[in-house]
C-alpha positions as CSV (number, residue, x, y, z in Angstrom):
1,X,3.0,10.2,-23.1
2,X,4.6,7.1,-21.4
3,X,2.6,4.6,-19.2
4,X,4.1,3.0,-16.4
5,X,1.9,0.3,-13.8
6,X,1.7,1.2,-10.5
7,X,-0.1,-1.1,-8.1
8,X,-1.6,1.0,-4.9
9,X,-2.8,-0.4,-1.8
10,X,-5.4,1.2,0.2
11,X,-4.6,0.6,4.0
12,X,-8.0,1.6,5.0
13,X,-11.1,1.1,3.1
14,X,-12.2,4.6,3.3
15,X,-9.0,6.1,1.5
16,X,-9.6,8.6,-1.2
17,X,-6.9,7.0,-3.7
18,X,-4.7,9.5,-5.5
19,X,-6.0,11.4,-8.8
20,X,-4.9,13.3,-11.6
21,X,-6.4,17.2,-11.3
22,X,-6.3,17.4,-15.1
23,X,-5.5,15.2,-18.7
24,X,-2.3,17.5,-18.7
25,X,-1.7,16.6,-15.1
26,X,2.1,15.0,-14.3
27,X,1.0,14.8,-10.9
28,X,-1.3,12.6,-9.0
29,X,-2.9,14.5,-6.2
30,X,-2.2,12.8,-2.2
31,X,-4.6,13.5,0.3
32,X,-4.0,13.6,3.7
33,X,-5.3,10.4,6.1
34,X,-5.7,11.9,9.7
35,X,-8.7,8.3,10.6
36,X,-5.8,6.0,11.3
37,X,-3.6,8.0,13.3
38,X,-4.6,8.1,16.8
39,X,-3.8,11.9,17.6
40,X,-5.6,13.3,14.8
41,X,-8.5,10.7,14.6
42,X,-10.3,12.3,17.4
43,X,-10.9,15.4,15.6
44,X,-9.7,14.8,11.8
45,X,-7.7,17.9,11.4
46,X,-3.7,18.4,12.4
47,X,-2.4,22.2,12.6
48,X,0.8,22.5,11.7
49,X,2.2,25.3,14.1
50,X,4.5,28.2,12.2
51,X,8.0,27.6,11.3
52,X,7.4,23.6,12.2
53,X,7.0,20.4,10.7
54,X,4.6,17.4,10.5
55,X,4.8,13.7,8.7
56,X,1.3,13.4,7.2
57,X,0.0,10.1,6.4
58,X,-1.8,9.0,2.7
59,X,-3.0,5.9,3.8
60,X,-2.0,4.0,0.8
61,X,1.1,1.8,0.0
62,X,2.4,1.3,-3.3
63,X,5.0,-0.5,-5.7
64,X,6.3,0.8,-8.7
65,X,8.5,-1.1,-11.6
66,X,12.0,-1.8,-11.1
67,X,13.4,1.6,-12.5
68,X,11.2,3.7,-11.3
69,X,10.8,6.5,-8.8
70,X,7.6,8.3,-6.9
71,X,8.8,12.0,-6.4
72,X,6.9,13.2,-4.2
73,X,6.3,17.2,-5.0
74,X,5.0,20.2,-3.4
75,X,1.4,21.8,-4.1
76,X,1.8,25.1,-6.0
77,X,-0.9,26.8,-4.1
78,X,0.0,25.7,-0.7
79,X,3.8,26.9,-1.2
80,X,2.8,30.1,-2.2
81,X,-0.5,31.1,-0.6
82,X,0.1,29.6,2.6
83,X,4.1,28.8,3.0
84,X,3.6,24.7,3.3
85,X,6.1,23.3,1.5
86,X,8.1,19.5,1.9
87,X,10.3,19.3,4.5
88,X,13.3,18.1,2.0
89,X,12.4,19.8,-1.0
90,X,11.3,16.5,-3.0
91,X,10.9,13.3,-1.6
92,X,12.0,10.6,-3.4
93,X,9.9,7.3,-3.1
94,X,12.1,4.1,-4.3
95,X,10.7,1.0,-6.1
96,X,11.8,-1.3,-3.5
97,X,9.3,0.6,-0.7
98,X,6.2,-1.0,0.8
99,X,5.7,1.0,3.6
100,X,2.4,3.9,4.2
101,X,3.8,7.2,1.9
102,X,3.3,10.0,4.6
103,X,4.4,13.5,3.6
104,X,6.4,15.5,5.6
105,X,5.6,19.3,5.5
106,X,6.9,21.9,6.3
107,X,5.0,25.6,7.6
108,X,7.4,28.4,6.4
109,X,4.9,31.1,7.5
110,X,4.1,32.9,11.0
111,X,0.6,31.4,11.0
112,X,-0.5,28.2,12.1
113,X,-1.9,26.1,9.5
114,X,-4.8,23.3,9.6
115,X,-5.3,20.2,7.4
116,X,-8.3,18.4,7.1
117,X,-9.1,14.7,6.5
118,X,-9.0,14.5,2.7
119,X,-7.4,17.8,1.8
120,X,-5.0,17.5,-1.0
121,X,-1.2,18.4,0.5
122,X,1.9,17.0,-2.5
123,X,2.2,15.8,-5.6
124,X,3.3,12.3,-6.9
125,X,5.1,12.4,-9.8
126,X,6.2,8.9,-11.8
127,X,9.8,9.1,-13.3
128,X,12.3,6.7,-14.7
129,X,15.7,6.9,-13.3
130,X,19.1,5.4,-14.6
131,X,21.6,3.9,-12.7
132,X,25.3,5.2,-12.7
133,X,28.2,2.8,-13.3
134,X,31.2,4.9,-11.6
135,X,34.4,4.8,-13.5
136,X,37.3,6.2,-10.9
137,X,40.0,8.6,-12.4
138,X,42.4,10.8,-11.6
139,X,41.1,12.9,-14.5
140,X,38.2,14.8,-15.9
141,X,37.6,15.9,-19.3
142,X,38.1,19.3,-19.5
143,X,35.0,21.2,-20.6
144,X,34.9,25.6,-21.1
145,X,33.2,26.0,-17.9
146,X,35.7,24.2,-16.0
147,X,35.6,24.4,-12.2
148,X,33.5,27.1,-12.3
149,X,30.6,27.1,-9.7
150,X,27.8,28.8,-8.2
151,X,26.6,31.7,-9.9
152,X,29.7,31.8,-12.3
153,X,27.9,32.5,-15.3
154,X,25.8,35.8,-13.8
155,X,22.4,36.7,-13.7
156,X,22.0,37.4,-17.4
């Protein structure tokens, strides 16, 4: 297993900072930060009503190597107990950003759904990432699969 540095900022002083659940973990666990946002402060909960969205803030910051991405991943058991998944599948989180993460989800079910200050709602996932160098052509090697596209090869 690699080890990459990742510097993280709390923005408020309370912030639970993000953990790995397990040794085996890929994932560092977010939590949500309802204190510093005004319309949830009051309370410390935000429902997300069915079939809509929220951005839910982390309260922390961070900055990764040059050549690194954050993915930022859904929770297993959310998606599938309760239908909260990320708005655009995974979130990518680029080395060059300094700004809050917030997590936008996404409630694919028919009931509303409530999160709490400190409730753990995606994944953040450290990967290295190359850079393409594009080469224009009027050509492609030809391969055996050719042009062929969605589902071409069957369910077997």
């Amino acid at each position: 297993m690699a080890e990459v540095s990742l510097e993280i900022k709390k923005l408020y002083e309370d912030v639970i900072l993000p953990t790995y659940a397990t040794s085996g973990s890929a994932g560092l666990d977010l939590r949500a930060y309802l204190k510093g946002v005004p319309e949830f402060e009051a309370c410390g909960v935000v429902t997300i009503p069915a079939r809509e969205r929220r951005i839910i803030p982390t309260g922390i910051a961070i900055a990764l190597e040059s050549g690194y991405e954050a993915q930022v991943r859904a929770r297993s058991g959310l998606a599938f107990k309760h239908g909260i998944m990320l708005t655009n599948g995974i979130g990518t989180i680029d080395s060059d950003y300094r700004g809050e993460i917030k997590i936008s989800l996404y409630n694919s079910s028919d009931e509303d759904f409530v999160i709490h200050d400190g409730d753990r709602i995606a994944q953040l996932v450290i990967a290295r990432y190359e850079v393409a160098i594009l080469h224009v052509t009027n050509e492609l090697q030809s391969t055996q699969r050719g042009e062929g596209g969605f589902g071409h090869t069957g369910k077997k």
